[in-house]
DSSP file (Angstrom, degrees, kcal/mol; ACC not computed):
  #  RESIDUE AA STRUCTURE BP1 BP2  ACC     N-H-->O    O-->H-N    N-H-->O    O-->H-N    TCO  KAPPA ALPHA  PHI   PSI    X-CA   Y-CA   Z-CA
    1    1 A X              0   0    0      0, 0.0     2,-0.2     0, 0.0     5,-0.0   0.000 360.0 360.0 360.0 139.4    8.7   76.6   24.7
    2    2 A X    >   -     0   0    0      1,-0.1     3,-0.5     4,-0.0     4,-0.4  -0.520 360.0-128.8 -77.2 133.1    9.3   73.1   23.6
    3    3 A X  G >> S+     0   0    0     -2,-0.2     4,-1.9     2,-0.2     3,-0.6   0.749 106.8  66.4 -78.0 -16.1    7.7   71.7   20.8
    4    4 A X  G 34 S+     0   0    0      1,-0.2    -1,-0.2     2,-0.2     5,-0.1   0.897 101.5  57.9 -43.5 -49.5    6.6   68.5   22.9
    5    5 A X  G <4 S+     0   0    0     -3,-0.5    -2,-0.2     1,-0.2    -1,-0.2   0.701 105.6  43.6 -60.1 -26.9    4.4   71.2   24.8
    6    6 A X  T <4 S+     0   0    0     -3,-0.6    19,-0.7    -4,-0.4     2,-0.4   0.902 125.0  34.7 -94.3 -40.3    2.7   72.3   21.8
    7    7 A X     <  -     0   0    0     -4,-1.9     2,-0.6    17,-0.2    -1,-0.2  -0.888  66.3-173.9-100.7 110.9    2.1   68.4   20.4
    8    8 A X        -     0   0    0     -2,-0.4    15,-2.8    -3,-0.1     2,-0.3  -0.979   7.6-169.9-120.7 126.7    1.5   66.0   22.8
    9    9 A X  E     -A   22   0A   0     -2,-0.6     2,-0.6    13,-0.2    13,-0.2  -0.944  14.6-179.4-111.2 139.3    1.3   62.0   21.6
   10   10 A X  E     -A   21   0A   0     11,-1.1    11,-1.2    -2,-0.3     2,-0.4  -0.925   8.4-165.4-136.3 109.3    0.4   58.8   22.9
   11   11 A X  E     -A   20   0A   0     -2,-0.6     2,-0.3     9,-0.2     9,-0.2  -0.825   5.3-172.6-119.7 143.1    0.6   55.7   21.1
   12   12 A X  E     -A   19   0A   0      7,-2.4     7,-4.6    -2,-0.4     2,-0.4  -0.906  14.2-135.7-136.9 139.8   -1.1   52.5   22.2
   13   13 A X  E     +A   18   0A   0     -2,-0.3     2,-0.6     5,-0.3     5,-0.2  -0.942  23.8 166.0 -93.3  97.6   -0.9   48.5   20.7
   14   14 A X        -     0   0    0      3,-1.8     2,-0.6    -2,-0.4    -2,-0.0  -0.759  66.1 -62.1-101.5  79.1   -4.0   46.2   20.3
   15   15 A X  S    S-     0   0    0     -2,-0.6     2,-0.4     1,-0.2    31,-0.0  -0.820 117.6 -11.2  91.8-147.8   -3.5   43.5   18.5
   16   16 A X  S    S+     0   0    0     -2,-0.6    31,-0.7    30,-0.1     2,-0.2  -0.657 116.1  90.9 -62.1  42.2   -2.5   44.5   15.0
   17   17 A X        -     0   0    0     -2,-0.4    -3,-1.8    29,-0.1     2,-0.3  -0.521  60.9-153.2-172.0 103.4   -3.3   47.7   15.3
   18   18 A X  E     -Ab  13  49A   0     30,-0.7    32,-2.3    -5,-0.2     2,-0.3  -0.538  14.0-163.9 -74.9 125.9   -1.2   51.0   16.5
   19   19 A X  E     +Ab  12  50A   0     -7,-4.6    -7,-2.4    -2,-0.3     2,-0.2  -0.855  13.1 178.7-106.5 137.7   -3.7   53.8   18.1
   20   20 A X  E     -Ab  11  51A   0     30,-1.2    32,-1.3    -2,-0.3     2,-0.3  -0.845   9.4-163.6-145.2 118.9   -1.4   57.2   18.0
   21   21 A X  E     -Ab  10  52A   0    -11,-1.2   -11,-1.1    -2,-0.2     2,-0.4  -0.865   2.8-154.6-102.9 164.0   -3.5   60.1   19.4
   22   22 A X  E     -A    9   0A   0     30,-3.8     2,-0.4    -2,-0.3    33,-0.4  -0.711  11.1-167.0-109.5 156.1   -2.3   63.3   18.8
   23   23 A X        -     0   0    0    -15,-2.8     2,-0.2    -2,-0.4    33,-0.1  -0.508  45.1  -3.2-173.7 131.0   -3.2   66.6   21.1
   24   24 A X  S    S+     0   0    0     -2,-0.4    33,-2.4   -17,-0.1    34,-0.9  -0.838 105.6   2.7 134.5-110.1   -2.9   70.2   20.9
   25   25 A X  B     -d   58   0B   0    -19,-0.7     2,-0.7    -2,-0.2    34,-0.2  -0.952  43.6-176.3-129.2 128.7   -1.3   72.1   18.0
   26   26 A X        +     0   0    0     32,-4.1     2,-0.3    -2,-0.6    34,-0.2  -0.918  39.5 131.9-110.4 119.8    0.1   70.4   14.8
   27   27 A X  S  > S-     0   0    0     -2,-0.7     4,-1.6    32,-0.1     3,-0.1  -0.809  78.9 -73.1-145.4-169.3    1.4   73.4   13.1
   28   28 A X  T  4 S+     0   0    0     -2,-0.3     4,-0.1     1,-0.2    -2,-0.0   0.615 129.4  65.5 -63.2 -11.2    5.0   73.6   11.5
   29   29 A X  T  4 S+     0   0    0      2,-0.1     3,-0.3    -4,-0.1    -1,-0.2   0.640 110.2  36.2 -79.7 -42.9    6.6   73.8   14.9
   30   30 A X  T  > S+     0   0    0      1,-0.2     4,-1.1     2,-0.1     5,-0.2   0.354  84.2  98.9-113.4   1.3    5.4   70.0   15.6
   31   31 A X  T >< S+     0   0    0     -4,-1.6     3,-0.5     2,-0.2     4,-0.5   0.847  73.8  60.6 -69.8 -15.0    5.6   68.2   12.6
   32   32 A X  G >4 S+     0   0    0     -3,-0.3     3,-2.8     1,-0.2     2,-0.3   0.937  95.0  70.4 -72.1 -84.3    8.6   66.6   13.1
   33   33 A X  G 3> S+     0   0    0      1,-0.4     4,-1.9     2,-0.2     5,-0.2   0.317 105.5  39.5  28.6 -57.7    6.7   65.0   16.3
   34   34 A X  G << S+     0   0    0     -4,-1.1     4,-0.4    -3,-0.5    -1,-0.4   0.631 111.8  58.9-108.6  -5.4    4.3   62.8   13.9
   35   35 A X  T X> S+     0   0    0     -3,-2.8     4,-2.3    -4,-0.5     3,-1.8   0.973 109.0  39.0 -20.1 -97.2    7.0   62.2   11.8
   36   36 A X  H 3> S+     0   0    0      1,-0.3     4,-1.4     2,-0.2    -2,-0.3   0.562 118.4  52.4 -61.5 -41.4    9.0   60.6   14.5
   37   37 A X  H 3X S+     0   0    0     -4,-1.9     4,-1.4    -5,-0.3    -1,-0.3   0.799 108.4  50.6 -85.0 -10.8    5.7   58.7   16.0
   38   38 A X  H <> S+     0   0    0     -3,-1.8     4,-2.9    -4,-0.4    -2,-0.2   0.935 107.8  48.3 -69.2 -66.7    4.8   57.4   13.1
   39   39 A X  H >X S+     0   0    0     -4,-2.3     3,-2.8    -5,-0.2     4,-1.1   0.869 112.7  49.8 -31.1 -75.9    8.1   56.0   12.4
   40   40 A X  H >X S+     0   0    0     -4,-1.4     3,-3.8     1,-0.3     4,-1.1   0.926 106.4  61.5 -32.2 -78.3    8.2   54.5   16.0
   41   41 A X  H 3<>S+     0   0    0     -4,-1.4     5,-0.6     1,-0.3     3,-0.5   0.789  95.5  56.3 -17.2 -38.0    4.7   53.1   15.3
   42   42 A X  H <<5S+     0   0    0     -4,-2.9     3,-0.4    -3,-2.8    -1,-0.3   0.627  89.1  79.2-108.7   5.4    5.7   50.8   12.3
   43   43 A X  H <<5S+     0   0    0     -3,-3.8    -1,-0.3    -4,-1.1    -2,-0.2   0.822  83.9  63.3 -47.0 -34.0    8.3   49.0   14.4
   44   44 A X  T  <5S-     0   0    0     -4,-1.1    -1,-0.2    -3,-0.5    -2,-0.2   0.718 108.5-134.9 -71.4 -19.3    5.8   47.4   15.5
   45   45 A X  T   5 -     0   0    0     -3,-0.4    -3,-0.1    -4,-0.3    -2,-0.1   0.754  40.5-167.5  84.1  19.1    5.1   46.1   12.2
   46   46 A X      < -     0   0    0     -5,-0.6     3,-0.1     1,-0.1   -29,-0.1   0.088  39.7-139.0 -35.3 155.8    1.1   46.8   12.4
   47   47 A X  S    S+     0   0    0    -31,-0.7     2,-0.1     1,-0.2   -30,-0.1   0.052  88.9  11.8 -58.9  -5.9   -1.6   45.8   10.5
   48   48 A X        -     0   0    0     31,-0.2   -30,-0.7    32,-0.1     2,-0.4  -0.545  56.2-139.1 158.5  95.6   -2.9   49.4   10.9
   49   49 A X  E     -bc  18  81A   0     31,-2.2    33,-3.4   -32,-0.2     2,-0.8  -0.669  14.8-171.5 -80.1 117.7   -2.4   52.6   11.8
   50   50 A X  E     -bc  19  82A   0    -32,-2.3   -30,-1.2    -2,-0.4     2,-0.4  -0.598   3.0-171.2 -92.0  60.7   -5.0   54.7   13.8
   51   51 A X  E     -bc  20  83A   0     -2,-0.8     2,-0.5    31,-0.7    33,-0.5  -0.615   9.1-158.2 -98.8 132.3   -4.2   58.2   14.2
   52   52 A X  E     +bc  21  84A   0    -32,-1.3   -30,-3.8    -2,-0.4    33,-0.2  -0.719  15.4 175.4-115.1 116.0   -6.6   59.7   16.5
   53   53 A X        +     0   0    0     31,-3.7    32,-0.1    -2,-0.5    -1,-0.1  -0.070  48.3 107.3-118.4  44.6   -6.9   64.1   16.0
   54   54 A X  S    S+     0   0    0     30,-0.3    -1,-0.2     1,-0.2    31,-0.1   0.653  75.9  49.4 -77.6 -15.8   -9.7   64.8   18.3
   55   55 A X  S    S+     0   0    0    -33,-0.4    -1,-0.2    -3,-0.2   -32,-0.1   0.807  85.1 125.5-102.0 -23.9   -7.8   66.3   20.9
   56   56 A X        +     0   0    0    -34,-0.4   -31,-0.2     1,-0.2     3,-0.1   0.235  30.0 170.9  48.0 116.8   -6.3   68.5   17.8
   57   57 A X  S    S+     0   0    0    -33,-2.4     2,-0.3     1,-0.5    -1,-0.2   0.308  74.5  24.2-106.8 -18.0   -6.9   72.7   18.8
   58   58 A X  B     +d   25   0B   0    -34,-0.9   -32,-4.1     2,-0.0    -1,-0.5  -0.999  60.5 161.7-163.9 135.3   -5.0   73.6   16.2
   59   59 A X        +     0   0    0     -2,-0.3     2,-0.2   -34,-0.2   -32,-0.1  -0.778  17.7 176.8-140.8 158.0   -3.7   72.1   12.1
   60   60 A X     >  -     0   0    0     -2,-0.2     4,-1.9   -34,-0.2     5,-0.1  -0.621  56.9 -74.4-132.6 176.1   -2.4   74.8    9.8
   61   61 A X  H  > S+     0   0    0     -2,-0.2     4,-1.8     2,-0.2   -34,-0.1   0.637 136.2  56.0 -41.6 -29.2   -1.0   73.7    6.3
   62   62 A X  H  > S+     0   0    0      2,-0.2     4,-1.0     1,-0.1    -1,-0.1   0.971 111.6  55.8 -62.3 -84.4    2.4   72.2    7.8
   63   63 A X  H >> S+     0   0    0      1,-0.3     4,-2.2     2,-0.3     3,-1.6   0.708 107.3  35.9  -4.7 -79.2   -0.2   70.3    9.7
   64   64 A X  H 3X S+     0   0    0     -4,-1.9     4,-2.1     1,-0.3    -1,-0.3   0.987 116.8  63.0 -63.2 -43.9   -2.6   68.5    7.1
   65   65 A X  H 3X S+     0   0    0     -4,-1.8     4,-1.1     2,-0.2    -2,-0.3   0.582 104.7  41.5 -41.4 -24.5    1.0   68.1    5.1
   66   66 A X  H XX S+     0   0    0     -3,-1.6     3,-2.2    -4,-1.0     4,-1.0   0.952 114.1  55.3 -95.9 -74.2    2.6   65.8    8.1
   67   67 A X  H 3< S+     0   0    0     -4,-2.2     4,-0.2     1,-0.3    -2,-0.2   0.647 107.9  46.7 -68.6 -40.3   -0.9   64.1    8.0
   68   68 A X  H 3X S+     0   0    0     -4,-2.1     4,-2.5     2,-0.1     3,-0.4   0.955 115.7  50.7 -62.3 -40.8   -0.5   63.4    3.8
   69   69 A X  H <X S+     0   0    0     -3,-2.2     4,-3.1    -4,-1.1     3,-0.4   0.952 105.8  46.9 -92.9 -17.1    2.9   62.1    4.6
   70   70 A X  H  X S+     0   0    0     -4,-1.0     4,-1.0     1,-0.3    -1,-0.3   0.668 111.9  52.9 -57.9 -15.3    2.3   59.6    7.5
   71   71 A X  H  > S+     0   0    0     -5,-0.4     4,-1.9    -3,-0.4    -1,-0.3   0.898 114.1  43.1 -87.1 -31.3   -0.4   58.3    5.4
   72   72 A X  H  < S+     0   0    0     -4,-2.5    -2,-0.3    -3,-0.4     5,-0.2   0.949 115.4  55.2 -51.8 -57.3    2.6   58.0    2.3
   73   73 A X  H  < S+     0   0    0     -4,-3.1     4,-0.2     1,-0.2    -3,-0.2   0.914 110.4  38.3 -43.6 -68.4    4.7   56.7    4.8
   74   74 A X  H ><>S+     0   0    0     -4,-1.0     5,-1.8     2,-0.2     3,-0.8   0.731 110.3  53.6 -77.5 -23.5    2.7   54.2    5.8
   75   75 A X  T 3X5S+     0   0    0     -4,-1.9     2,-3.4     3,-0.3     4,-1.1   0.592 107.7  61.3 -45.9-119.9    0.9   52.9    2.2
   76   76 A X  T 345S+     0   0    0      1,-0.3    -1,-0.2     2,-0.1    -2,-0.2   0.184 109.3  37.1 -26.7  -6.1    4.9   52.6    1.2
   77   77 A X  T <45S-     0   0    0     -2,-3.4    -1,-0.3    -3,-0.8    -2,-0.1  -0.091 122.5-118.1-139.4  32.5    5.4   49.8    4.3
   78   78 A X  T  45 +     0   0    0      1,-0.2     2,-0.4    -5,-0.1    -3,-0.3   0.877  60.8 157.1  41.8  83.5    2.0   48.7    3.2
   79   79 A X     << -     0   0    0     -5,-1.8   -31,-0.2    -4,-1.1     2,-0.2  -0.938  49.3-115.2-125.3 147.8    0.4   49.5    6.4
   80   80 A X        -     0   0    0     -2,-0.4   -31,-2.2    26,-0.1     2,-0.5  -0.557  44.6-157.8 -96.9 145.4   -3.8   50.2    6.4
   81   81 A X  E     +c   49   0A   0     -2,-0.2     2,-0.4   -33,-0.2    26,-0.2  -0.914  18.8 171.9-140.4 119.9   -4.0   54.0    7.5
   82   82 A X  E     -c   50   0A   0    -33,-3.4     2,-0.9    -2,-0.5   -31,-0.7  -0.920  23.0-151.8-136.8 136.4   -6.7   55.8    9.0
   83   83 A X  E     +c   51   0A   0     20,-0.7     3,-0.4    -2,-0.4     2,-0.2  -0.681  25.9 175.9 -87.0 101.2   -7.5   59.3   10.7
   84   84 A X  E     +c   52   0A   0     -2,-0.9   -31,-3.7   -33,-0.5   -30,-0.3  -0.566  44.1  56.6-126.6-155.0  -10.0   59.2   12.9
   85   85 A X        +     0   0    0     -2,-0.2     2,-3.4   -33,-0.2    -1,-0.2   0.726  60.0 169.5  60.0  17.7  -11.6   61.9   15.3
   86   86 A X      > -     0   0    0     -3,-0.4     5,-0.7     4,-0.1    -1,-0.1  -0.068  18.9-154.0 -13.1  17.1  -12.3   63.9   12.9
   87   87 A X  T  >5 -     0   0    0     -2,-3.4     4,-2.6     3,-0.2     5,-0.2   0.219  35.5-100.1 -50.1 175.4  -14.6   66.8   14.2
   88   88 A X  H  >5S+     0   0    0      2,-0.2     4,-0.5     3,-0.2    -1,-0.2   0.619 117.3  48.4 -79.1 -25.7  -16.9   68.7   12.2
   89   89 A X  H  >5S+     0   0    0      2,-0.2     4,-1.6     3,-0.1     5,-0.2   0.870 112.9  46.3 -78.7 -83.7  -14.3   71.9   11.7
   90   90 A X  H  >5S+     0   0    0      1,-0.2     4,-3.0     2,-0.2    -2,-0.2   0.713 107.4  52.6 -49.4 -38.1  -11.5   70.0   10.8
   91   91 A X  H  X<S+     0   0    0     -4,-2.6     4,-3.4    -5,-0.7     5,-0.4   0.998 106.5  53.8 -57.1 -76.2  -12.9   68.0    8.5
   92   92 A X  H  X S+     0   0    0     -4,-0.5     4,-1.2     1,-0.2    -2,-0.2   0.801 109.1  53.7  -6.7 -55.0  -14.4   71.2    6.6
   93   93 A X  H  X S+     0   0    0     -4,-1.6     4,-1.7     2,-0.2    -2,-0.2   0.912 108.1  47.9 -56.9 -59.8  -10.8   72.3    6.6
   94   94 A X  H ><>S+     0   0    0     -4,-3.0     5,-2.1    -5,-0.2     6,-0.5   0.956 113.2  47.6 -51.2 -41.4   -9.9   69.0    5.0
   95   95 A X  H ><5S+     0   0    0     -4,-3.4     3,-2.0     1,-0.3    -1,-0.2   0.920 108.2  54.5 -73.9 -30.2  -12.7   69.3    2.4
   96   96 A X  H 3<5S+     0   0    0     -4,-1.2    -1,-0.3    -5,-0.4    -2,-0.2   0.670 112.6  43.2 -52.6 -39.3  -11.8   72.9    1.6
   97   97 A X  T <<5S-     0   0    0     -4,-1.7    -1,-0.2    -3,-0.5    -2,-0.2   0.082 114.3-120.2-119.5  27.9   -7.9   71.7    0.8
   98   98 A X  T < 5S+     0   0    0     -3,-2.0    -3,-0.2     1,-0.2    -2,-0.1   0.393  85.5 109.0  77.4   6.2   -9.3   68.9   -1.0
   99   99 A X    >>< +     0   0    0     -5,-2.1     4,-3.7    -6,-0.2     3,-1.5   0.418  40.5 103.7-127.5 -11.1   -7.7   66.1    1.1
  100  100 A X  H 3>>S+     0   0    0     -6,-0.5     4,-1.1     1,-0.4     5,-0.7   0.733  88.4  38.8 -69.3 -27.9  -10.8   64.8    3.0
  101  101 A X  H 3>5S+     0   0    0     -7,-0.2     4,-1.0     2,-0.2    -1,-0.4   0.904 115.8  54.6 -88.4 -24.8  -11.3   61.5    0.8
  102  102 A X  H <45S+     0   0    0     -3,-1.5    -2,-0.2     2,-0.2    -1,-0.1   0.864 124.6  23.6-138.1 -67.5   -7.3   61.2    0.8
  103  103 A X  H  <5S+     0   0    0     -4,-3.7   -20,-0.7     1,-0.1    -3,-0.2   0.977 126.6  53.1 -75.3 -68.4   -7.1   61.4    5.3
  104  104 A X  H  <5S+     0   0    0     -4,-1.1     2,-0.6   -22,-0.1    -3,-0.2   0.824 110.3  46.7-112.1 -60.1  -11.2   60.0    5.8
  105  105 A X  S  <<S-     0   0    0     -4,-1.0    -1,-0.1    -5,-0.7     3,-0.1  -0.685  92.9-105.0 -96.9 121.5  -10.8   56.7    3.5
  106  106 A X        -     0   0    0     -2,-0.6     2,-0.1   -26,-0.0   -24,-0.1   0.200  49.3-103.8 -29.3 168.4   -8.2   54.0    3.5
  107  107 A X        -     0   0    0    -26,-0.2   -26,-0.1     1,-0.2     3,-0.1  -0.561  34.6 -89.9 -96.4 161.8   -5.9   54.3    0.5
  108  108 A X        -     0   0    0      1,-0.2    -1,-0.2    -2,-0.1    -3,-0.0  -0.137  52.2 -89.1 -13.7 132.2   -5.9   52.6   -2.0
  109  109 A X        -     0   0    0      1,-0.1     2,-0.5     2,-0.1    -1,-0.2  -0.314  39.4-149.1 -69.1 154.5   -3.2   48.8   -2.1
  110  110 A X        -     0   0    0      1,-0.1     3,-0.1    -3,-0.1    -1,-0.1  -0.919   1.8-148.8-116.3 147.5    0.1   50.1   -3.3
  111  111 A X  S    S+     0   0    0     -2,-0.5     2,-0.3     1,-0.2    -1,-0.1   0.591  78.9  22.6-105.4   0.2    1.8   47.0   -5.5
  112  112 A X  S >> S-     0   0    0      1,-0.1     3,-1.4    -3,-0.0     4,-1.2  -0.973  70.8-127.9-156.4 161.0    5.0   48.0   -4.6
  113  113 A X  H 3> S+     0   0    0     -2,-0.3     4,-1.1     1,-0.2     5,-0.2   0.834 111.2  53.2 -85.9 -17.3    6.9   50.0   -2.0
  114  114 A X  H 3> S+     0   0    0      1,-0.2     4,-1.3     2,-0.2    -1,-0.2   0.815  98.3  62.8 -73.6 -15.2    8.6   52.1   -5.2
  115  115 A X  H <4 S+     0   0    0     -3,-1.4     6,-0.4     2,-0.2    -1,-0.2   0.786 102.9  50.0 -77.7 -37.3    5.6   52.7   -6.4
  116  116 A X  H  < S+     0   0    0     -4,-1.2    -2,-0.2     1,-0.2    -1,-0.2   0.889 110.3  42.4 -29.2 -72.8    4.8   54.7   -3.2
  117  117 A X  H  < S+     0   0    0     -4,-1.1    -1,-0.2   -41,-0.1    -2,-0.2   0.827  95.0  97.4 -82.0 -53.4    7.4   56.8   -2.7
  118  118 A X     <  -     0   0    0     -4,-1.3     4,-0.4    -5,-0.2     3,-0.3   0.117  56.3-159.9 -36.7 132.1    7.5   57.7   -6.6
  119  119 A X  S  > S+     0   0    0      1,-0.2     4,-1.3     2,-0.1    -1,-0.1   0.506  74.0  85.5-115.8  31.8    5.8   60.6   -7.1
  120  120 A X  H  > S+     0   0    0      2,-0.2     4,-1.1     3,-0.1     5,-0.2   0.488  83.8  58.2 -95.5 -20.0    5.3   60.1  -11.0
  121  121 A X  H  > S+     0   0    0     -6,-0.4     4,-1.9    -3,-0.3     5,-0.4   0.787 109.6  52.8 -92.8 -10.3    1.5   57.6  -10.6
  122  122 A X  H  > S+     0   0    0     -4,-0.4     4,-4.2     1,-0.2    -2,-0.2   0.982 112.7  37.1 -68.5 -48.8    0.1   61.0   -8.6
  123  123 A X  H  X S+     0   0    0     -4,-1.3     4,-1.1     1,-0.2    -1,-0.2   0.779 120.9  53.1 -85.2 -13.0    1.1   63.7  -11.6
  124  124 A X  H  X S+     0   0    0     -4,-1.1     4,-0.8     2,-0.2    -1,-0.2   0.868 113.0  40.4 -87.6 -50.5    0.0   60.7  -14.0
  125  125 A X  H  X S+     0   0    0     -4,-1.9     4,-1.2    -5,-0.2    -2,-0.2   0.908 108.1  61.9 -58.7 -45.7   -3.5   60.3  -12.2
  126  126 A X  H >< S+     0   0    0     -4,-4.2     3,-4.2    -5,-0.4    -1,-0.2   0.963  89.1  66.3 -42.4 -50.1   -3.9   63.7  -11.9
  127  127 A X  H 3< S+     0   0    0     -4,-1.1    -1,-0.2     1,-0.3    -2,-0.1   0.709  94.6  67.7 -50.2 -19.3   -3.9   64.4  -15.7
  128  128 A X  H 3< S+     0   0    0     -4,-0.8     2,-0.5     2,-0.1    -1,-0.3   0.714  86.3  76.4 -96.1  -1.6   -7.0   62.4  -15.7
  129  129 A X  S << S-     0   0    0     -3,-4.2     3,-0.1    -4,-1.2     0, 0.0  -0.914  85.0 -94.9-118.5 168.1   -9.5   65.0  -13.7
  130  130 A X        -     0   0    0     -2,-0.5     5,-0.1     1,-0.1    -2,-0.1  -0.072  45.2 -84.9 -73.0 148.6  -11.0   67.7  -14.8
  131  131 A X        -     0   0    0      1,-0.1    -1,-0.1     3,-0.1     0, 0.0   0.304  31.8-119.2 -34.9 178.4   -9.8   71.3  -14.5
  132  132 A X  S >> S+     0   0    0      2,-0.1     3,-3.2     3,-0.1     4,-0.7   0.852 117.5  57.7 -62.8 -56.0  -10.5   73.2  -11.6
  133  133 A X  G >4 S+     0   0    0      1,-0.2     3,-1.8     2,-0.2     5,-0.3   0.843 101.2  57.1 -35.9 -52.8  -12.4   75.6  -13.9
  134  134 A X  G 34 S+     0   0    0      1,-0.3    -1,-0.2     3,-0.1    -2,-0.1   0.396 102.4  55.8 -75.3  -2.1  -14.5   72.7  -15.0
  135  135 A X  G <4 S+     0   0    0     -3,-3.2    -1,-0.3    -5,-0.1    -2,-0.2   0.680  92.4  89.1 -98.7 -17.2  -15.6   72.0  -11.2
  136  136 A X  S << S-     0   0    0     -3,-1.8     2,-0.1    -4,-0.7    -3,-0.0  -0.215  78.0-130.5 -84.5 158.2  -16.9   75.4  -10.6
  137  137 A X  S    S+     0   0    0      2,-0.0     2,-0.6     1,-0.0    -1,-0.1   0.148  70.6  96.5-110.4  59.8  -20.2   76.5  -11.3
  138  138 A X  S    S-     0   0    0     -5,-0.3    -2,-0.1    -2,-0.1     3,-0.1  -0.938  78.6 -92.4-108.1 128.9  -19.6   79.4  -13.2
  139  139 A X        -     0   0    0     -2,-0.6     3,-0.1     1,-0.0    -2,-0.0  -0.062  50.4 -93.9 -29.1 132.2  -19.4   80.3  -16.6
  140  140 A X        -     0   0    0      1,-0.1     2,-0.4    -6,-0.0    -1,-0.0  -0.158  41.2-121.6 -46.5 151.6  -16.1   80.2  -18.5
  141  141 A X        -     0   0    0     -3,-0.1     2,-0.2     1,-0.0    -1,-0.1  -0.704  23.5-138.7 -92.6 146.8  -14.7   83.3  -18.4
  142  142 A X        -     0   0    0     -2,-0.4     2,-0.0     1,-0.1    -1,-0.0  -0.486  29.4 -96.5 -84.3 166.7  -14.1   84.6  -21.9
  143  143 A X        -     0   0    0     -2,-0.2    -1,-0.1     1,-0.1     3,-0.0  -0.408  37.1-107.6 -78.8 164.6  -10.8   86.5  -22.8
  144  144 A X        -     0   0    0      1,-0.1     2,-1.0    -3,-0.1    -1,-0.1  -0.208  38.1 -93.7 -69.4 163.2  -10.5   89.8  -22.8
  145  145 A X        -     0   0    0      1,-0.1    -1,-0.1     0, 0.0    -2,-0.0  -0.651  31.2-124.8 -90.4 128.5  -10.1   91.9  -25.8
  146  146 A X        -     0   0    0     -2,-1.0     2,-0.3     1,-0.1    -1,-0.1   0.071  31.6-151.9 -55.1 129.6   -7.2   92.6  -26.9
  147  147 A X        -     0   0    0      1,-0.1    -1,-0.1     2,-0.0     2,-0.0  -0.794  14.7-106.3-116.7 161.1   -6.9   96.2  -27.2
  148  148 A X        -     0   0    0     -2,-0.3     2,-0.5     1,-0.0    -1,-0.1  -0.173  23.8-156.3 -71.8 152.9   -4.9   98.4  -29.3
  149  149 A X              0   0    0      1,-0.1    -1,-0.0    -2,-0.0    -2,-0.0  -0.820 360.0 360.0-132.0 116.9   -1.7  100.5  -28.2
  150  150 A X              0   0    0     -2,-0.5    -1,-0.1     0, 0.0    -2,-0.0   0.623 360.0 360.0-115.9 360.0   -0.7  103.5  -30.0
């Protein structure tokens, strides 16, 4: 089986604005696929990138991971990026691996295309939210006690 069969894409031009939907399974088998349409896409030198995952049966990790970098990809060639078709599952999935403001809302302007691709203003931003621990709503756990060994 072909990995075309699994992923099927269709990308359409309005204006300033590339529509790419995707449809079937984006799994680890088919990421190079939205690689490779993305790429095609910003030949066109868009205002805006659409990528449409309603038709979407099936993302694994591979999956949302092609999805972070076509949105990298496209900040870095300063391109507006958005996911839409969203359904109510996948999105769940997104909020669950954290990623759902990241894919749901345009990005942020990037001020330079080095800045993009650098992956030194994420681990710098990071250091500024709070643990993981600190999101949960459990009590810290205390340490154990250390016990003797004779």
């Amino acid at each position: 089986m072909r990995d075309d069969d699994l992923l099927r894409t269709r990308a359409r031009t309005c204006r300033d604005t590339v529509s790419v939907s995707l449809e079937g399974e984006l799994d680890i088998a088919t990421t190079a696929l939205v690689g490779d349409v993305v790429v095609r896409a910003l030949e066109a030198r868009p205002h805006r990138l659409d990528l449409d995952v309603e038709g979407l049966t099936f993302c694994d990790a591979a999956g949302v991971r092609a999805l972070l970098q076509a949105r990298r990809v496209c900040c870095g060639h300063h391109v507006e990026f958005r996911l839409i078709g969203i359904r109510p599952g996948f999105q769940r999935i997104l909020a669950l691996l954290r990623v759902a403001d990241l894919l749901s809302a345009p990005p942020a302007p990037v001020r330079s295309p080095a800045a993009a691709l650098s992956p030194e203003p994420l681990r710098t931003g990071l250091s500024s939210l709070p643990s993981p621990a600190s999101r949960l709503p459990f009590r810290a756990r205390r340490p154990l006690p250390k016990e003797s060994v004779s």
